[in-house]
N, C-alpha and C positions, 0 to 999 in steps of 0.2 A: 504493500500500500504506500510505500515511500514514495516520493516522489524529489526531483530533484533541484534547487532552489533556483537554477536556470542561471542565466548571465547576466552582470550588473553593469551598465553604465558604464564606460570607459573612466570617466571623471570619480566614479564613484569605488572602483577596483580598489584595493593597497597594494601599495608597490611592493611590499614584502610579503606577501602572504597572508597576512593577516587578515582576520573576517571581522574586522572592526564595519565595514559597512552594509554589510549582512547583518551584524547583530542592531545596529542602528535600522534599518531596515524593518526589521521584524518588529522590534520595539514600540516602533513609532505607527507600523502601518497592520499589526495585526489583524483590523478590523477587514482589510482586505484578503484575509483569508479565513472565509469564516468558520471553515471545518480544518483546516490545517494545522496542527501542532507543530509548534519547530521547536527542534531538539538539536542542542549543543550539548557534543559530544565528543570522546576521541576512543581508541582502541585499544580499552581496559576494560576489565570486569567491572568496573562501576559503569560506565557508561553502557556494555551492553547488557548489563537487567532492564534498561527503560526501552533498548530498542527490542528486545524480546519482548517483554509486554506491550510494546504500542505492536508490534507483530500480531500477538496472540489475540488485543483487542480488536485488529481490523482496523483502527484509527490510520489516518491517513496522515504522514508529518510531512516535513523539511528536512532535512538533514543539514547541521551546519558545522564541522569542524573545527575544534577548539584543539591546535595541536601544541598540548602542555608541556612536548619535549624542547620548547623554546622559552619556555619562562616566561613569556611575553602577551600572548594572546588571552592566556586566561587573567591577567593581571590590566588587561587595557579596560579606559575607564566605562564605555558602554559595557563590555559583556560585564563589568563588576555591580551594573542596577542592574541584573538580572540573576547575579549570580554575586551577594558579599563576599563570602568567602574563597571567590576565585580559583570556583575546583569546579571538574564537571564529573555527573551531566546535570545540566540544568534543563526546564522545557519552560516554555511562554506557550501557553491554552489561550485562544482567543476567546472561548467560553467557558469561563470560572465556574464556580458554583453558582455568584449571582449575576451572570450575564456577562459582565465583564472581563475582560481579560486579564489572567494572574500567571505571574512568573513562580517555577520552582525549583528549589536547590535540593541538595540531597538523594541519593540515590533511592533511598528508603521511601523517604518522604512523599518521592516523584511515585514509587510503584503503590502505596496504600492513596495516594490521591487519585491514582489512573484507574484501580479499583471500587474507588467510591463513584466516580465519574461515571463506569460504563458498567457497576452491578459484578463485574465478573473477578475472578480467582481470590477472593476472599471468603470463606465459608459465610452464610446468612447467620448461621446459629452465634448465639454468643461465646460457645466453649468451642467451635470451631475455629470462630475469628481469634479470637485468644490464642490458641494454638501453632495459627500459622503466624500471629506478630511473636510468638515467642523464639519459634524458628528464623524470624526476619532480624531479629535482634539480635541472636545468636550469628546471624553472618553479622551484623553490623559491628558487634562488636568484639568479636572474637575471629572470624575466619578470615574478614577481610583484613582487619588491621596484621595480623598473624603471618598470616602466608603473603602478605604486602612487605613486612617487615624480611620475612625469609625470600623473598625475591630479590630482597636489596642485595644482601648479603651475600647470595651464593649467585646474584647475576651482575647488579649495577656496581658492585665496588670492583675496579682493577685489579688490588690485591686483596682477597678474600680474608675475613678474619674471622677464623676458626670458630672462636669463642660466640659470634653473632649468626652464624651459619649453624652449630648444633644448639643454639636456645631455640631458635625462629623454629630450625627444621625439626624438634622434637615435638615441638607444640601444635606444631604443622600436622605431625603425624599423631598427637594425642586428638587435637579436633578430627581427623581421621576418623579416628577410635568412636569418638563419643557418634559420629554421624552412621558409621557403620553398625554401632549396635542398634543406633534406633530403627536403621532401615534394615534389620533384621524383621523386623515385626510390621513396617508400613510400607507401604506400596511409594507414598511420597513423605515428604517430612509431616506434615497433616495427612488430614483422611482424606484429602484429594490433592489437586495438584493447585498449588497458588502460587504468590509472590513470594513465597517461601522458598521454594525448589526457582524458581527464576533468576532469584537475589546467588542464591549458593552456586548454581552451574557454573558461570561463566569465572569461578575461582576454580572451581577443579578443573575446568578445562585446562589450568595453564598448572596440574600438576604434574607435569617436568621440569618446570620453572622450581619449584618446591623440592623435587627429588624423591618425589611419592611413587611408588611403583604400584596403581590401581588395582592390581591382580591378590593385593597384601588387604584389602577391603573389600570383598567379593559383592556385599551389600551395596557399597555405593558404586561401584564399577558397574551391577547390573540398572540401577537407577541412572547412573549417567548416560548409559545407553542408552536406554528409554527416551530420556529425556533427547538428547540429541538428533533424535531419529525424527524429532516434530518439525514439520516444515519451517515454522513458524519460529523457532528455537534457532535452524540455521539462516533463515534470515537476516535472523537477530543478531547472530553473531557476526554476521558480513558488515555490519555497519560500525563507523564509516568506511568504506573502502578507502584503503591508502597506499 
């Protein structure tokens, strides 16, 4: 359902790459698209939970890249009213809850708001919903930060330091542990499949990056497949192309 932001103005392009007038763009003129969510994004596991859910939902967005390995783009002063904390993904809905148009930061945040919006992968029940935010928190605050940390370590430092390589990667493999037992007994981390399983994919997918050998988790390796196998999952993962 993506579609593509198209070509801007000669006068209005940056010379460096940067989508400073795409995000001024959007900002200023959301009203002109009145089913289109744009999503500012780039190609990490946080960024693709929101394009896998706007997949799963059928919403139809923008695509706008926010490429954070410059330092620069997430820090320019338009994408920062849309995004304070200068991380992505962020999205701008041109219809809010009350009609209006509302920007959203946080990856978390983005998928229980796309959930409240279009009814779907959030259980109705009360001990459902519960359930699957408790899974949602669970990546937020333990797999992402975790295995982001263990990335650093055993990918982005030149010379690797031992000591930050087996903290990260034990903890790597103990949240491992805790996901494989539970998906001994569930089919997905809830009793169905939600923003739960959406949030966590797209961190296991980069376990190589981690130094996890999936086959040592038979529970979520079989879940991972599953999951993968959704059309809509690899969509999700294709975006942004870079």
């Amino acid at each position: 359902m993506r579609k593509s932001p198209g070509s801007l103005p000669s006068e209005m392009r940056p010379n460096s790459g940067v989508t400073i007038a795409r995000i001024t763009s959007a900002k200023n003129n959301v009203t002109s698209h009145f089913t289109m969510i744009e999503l500012y994004t780039w190609s990490t596991p946080n960024g693709r939970k929101v394009s896998i859910m706007l997949e799963e939902c059928g919403l139809p967005y923008n695509v706008h890249k926010i490429n954070i390995g410059t330092n620069s783009e997430q820090f320019a002063p338009d994408y920062l009213k849309i995004n304070p904390n200068g991380k992505i993904p962020s999205i701008v809905d041109p219809e809010g809850p009350d009609g209006k148009p509302i920007a959203m930061m946080e990856s978390g945040a983005i998928l229980v708001y796309l959930a409240g919006k279009t009814g779907k992968f959030l259980p109705r029940s009360a001990r459902g919903k519960y359930e699957a935010l408790q899974w949602l928190m669970f990546q937020m605050g333990g797999v992402g930060p975790m295995f982001g940390q263990a990335h650093h370590f055993m990918r982005a430092k030149k010379d690797e330091i031992p000591y930050g390589s087996e903290r990260y990667g034990n903890e790597a493999k103990r949240l491992y542990g805790v996901m494989d037992r539970h998906l001994a007994a569930h089919k997905h981390f809830a009793d169905e499949y939600t923003i739960a399983d959406m949030a966590i994919y797209p961190w296991v997918a980069r376990h190589e990056w981690h130094r996890v050998e999936l086959a040592q988790f038979p529970n979520v390796k079989r879940w991972y497949d599953a999951l993968g196998a959704r059309p809509a999952v690899q969509r999700g993962m294709a975006v942004p192309q870079v």
